[in-house]
Backbone bond lengths (Angstrom), bond angles and torsions (degrees), N, CA, C in turn:
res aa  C-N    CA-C-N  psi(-1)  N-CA   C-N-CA  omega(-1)  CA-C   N-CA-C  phi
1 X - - - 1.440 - - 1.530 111.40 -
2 X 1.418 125.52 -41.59 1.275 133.41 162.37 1.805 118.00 -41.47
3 X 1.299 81.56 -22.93 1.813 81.60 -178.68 1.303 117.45 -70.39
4 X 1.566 92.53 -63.39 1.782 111.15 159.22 1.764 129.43 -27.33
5 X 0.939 93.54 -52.34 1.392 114.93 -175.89 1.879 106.38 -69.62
6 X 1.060 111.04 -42.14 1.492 120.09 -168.04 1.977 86.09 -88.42
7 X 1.268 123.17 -40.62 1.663 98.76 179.85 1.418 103.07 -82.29
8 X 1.473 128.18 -27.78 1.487 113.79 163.55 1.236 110.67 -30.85
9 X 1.342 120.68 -92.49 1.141 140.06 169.68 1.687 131.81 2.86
10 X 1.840 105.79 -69.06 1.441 139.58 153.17 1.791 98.35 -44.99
11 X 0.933 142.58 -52.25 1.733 150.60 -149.49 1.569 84.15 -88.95
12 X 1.129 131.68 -77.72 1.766 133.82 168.72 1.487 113.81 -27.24
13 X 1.061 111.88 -44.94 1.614 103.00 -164.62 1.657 104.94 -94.77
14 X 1.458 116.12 -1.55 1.335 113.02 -169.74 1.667 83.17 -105.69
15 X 0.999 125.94 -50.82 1.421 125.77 -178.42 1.802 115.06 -44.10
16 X 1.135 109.33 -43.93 1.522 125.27 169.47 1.716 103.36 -74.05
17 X 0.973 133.42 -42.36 1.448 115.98 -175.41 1.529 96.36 -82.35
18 X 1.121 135.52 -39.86 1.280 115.61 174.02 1.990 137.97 -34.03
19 X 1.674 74.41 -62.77 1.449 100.18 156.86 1.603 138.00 -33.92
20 X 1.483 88.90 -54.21 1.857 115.73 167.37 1.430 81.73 -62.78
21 X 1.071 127.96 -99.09 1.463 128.45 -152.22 1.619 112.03 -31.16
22 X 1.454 132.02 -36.69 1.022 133.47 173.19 1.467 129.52 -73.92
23 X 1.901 109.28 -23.05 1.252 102.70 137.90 1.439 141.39 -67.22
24 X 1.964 111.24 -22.81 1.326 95.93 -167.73 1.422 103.27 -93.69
25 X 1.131 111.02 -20.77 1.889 110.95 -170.97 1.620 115.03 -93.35
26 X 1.453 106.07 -22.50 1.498 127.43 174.90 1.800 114.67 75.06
27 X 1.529 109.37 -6.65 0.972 112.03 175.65 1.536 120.28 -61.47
28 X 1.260 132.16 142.34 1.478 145.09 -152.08 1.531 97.19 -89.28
29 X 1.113 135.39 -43.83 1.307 153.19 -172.77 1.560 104.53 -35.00
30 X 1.490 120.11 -67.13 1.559 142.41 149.47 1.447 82.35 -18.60
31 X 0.953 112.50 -94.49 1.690 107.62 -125.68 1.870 105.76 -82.34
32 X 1.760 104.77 1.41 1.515 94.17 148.79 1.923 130.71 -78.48
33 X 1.818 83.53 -27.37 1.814 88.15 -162.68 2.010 89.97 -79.42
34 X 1.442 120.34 -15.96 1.335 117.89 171.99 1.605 129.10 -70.90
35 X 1.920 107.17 -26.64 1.685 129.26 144.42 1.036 109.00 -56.46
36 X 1.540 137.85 -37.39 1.215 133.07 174.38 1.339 127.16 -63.56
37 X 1.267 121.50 -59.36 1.441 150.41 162.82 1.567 106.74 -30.63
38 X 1.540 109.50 -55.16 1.358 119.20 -148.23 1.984 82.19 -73.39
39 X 1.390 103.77 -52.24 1.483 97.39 -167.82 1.779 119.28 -54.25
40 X 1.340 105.94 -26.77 1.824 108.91 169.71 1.771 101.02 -73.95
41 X 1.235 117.35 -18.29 1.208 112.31 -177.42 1.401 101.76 -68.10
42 X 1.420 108.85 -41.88 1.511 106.19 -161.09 1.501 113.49 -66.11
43 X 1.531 104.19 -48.61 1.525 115.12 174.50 1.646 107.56 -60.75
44 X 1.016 136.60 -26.74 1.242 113.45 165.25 1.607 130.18 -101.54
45 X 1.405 107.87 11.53 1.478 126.08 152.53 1.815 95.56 -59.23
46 X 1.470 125.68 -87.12 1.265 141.33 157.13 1.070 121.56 34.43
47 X 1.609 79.02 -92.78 1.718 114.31 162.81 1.949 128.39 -41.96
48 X 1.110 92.39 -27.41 1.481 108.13 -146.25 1.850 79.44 -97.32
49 X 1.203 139.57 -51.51 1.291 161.10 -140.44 2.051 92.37 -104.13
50 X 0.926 119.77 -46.31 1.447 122.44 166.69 1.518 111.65 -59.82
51 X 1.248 124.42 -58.08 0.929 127.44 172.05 1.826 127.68 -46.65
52 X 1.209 86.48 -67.56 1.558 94.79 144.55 1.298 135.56 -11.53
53 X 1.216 117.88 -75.22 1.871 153.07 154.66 1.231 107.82 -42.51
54 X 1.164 130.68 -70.58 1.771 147.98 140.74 1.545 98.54 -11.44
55 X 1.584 129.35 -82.88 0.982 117.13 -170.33 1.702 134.79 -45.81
56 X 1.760 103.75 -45.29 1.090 125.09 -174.74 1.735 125.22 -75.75
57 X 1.672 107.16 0.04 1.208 140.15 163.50 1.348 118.41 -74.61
58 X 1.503 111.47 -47.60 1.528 120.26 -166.73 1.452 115.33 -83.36
């Protein structure tokens, strides 16, 4: 679960610096690979929350 939690984490903070970067440089590029990012973020929110559920079953 520690794993999860630490690429949660890693997936958030890259998603936010992207972002920054797409305000400071204005280039569009950022803020697709940061749509990108956000969506692996989501699936491993998901993931991370199933498991979870999964655990508290067994």
């Amino acid at each position: 679960m520690a794993v999860f939690r630490v690429l949660l984490l890693l997936f958030l903070v890259a998603v936010c610096g992207l972002v920054v970067a797409y305000f400071v440089m204005g280039d569009r590029k950022y803020l697709r690979w940061a749509g990108r990012l956000f969506q692996w973020l989501v699936v491993a929110g998901l993931l991370f929350f199933v498991l979870m559920i999964a655990e508290r079953m067994i």
